[in-house]
ZAMARGU-4260 file (C-alpha; in steps of 0.2 Angstrom, whole numbers, plus 5000, padded with zeros to 4 digits):
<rodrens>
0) 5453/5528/5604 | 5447/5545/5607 | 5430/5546/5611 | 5411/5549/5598 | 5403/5565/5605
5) 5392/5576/5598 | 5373/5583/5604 | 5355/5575/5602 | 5347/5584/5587 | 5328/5591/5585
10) 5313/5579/5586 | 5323/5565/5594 | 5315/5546/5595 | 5308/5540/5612 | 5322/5529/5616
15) 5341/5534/5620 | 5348/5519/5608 | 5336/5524/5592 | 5341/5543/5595 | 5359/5539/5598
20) 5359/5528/5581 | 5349/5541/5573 | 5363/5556/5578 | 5379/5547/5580 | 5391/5555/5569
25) 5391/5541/5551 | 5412/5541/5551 | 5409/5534/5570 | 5402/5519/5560 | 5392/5512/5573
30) 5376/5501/5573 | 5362/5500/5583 | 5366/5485/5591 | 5383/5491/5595 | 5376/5507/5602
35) 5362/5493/5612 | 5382/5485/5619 | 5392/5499/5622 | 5376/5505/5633 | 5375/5489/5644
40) 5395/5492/5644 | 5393/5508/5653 | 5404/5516/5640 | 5390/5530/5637 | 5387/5546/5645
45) 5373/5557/5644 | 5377/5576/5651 | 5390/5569/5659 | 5382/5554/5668 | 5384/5537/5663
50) 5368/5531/5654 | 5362/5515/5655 | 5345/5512/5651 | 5342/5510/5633 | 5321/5515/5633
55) 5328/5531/5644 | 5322/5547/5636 | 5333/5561/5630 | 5330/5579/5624 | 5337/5589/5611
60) 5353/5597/5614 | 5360/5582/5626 | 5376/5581/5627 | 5383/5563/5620 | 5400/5556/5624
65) 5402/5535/5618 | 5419/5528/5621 | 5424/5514/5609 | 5437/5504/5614 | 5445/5493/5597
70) 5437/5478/5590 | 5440/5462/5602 | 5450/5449/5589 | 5440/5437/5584 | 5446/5416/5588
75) 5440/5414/5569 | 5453/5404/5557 | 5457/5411/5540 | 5456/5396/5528 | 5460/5398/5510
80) 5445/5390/5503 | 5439/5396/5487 | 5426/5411/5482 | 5418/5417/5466 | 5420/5436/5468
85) 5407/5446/5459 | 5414/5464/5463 | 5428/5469/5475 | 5436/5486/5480 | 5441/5494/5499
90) 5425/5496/5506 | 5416/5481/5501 | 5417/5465/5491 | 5402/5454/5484 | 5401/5436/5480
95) 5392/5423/5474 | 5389/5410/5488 | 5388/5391/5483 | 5374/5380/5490 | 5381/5370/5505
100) 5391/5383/5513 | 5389/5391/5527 | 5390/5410/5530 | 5397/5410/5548 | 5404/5397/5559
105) 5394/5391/5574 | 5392/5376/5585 | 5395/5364/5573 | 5401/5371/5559 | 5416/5378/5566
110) 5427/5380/5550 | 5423/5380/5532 | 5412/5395/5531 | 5411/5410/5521 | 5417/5421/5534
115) 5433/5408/5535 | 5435/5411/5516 | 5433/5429/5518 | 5448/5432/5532 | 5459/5423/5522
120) 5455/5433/5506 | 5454/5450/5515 | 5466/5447/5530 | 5464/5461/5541 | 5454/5470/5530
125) 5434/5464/5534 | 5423/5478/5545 | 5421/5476/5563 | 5404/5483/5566 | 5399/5475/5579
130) 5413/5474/5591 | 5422/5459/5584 | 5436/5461/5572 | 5435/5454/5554 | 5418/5447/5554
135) 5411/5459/5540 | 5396/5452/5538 | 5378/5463/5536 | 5365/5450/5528 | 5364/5431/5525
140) 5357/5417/5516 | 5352/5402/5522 | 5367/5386/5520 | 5357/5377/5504 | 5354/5392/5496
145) 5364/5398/5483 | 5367/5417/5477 | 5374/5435/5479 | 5380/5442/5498 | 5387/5456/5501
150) 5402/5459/5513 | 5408/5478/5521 | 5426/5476/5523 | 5427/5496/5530 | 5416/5499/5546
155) 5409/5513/5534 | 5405/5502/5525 | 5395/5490/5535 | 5386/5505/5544 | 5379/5511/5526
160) 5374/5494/5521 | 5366/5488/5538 | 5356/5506/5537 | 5351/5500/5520 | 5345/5484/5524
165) 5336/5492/5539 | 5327/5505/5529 | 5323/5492/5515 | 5331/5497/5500 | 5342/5484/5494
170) 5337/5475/5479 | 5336/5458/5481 | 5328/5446/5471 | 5329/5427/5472 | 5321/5413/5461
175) 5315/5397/5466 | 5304/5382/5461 | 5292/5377/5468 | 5277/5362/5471 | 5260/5370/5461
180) 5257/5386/5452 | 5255/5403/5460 | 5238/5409/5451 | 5233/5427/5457 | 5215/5420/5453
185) 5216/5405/5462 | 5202/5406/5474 | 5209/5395/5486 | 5226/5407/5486 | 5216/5423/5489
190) 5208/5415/5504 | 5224/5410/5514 | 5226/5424/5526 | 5240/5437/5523 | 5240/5435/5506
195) 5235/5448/5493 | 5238/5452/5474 | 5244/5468/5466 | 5245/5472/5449 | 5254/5463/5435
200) 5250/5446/5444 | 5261/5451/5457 | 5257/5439/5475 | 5260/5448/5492 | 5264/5440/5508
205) 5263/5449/5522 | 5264/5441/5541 | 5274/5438/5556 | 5287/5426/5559 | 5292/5421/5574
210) 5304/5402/5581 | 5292/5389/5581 | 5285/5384/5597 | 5291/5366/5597 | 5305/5365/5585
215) 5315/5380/5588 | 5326/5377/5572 | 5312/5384/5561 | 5301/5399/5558 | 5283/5400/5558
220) 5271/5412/5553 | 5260/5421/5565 | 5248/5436/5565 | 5250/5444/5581 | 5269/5449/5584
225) 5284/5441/5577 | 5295/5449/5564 | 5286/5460/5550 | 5289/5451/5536 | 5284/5454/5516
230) 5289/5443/5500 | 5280/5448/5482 | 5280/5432/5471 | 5276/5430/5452 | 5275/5414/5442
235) 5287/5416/5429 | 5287/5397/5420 | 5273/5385/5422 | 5279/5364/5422 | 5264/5354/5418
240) 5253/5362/5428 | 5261/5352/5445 | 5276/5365/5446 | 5284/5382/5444 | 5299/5393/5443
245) 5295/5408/5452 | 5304/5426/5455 | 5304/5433/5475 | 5307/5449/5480 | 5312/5453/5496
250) 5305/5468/5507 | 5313/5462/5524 | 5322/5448/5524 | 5319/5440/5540 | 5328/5420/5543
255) 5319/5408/5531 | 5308/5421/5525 | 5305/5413/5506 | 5304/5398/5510 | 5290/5400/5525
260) 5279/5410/5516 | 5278/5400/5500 | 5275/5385/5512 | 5261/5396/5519 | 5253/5402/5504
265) 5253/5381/5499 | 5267/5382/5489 | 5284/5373/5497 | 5299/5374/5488 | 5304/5358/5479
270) 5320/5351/5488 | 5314/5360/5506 | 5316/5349/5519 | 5311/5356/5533 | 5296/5367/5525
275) 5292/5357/5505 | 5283/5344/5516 | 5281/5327/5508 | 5275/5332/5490 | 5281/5323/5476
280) 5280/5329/5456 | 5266/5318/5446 | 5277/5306/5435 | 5261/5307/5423 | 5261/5326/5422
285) 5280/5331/5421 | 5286/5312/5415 | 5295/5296/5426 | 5314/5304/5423 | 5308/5321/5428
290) 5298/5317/5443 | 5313/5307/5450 | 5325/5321/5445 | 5313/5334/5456 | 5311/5320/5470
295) 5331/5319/5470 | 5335/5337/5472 | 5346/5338/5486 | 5343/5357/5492 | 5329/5370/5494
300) 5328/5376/5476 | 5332/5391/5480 | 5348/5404/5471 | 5348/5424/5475 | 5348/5429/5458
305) 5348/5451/5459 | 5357/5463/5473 | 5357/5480/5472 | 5361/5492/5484 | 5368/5508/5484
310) 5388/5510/5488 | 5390/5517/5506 | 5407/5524/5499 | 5405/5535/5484 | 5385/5536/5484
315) 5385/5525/5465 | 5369/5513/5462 | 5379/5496/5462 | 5366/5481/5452 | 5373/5462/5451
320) 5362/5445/5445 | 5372/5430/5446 | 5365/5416/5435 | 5357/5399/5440 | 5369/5386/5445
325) 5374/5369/5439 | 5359/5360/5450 | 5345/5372/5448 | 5348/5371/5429 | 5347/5353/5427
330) 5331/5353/5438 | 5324/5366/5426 | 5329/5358/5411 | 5322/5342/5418 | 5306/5350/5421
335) 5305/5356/5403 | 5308/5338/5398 | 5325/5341/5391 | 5332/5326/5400
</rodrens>
């Protein structure tokens, strides 16, 4: 392949790998971390010399010259498992992800994944961002959750979507139920820390989140470093005064962002295993069925409902909402006391 040049431009950043994702040319298609690899690689030269420091400093005018070898194949198996396709066409497809799949194989969970669905559907045709070929994958959600992801199948594609992601644009709006009621008046609310209100009974949360210090399979928040991290809640449906359907919006979406930070604000999502704690539904305020219904729920109650995002390809505002599945329907309508 013929190698990415082109010159530092005005104002650079302090860092050769943010300038060099800030000016690499877009049809190069390459992200930060890439950049981050290819410079540990030795495969970029600066003026000439090979750079290899990513905090080193450049000026502008620096001559840039990154060589990119092909995508290594990946030792991922294409397996024809079914998807639900919300919207498809060259550069990018979307689905809707069932609860209980995971998004990419790892230790463990070496087949059966989204990304094992997705070769087989798309064949050679997924991006490879990222230096491996076919993964295609820019954003996930967690295993138990259900909802909408979006997958680049062009590497122009996954460099536009990844830059949207990173400058926070992307619609994306989840709903989940949870144990209490989110009350913007609730004293006790407005005193846990990182938490704030905004017009229309909207609920801020804003903290770190880091790995937990002892169990390294969760998140935790924290208020000094970590991962920025911001979800805006509003109670949308009250049940018996003990539960609630709320709607999230995401600002960043950082790994179990949702479901820590309702934990933290006291209201743990019902079906959470890791973060819902031991709480259990009153029998007397929601009824016997219902309570055993909620106490059964298999899954964090939790479906990414809206996506919107701009498309990398033709600049067109691209909006999806898939509805509620089977389970979370039946935990709602139980909750209604239509059971």
């Amino acid at each position: 392949m013929e190698p990415v040049t082109f010159r530092i431009a005005a104002d650079p950043p302090s860092r050769l790998d943010k300038a060099l994702a800030r000016d690499v040319p877009e049809a190069a298609a390459l992200s930060r971390s890439r950049i981050v690899r290819l410079l540990e690689d030795g495969a970029v030269r600066v003026n000439g010399a090979v750079a290899l420091d990513a905090k080193a400093r450049v000026v502008e005018g620096d001559a840039v010259e990154i060589a990119v070898g092909p995508a290594e194949e990946t030792h991922l198996a294409a397996e024809p498992i079914p998807l639900e396709i919300v919207y498809e066409d060259d550069d990018l497809i979307v689905v809707n992800k069932p609860a209980g799949m995971v998004v990419h194989p790892a230790p463990g969970t070496p087949s059966g994944t989204l990304v094992n669905a997705l070769m087989h559907h798309c064949g050679d045709h997924l991006s490879g961002v990222g230096g491996v070929a076919r993964p295609g994958i820019v954003h996930r959600i967690d295993k138990d959750t259900s909802g909408l992801l979006a997958v680049a199948k062009s590497d122009r594609a996954h460099h536009g979507l990844a830059a949207q992601f990173e400058a926070h644009s992307v619609e994306r709006i989840y709903e989940a139920v949870v144990y209490g009621v989110p009350d913007p008046a609730d004293p006790r609310l407005r005193g846990v820390r990182g938490v704030s209100v905004e017009p229309g009974g909207v609920i801020k949360i804003t903290t770190g989140l880091a790995r937990h210090r002892t169990d390294r399979q969760r998140q935790a928040v924290i208020f000094e470093g970590g991962r920025h991290a911001v979800t805006r809640v509003r109670t949308v449906e009250v049940f018996g005064g003990v539960a609630a359907r709320v709607e999230c919006r995401l600002e960043t979406g950082r790994t179990h962002q949702i479901r820590v930070h309702l934990a933290h604000a006291g209201h743990g999502l019902i079906g959470d295993p890791v973060y819902g704690g031991r709480r259990k539904l009153s029998a007397k305020a929601v009824g016997e069925v219902s309570a055993e219904i909620a106490a059964g729920f298999g899954r964090q109650a939790l479906h990414a409902r809206v996506l919107g995002f701009v498309h990398p390809g033709s600049g067109a505002a691209l909006h999806f909402e898939a509805p509620r599945p089977a389970d979370m329907e039946a935990l709602l309508a139980a909750l209604r006391g239509d059971v």
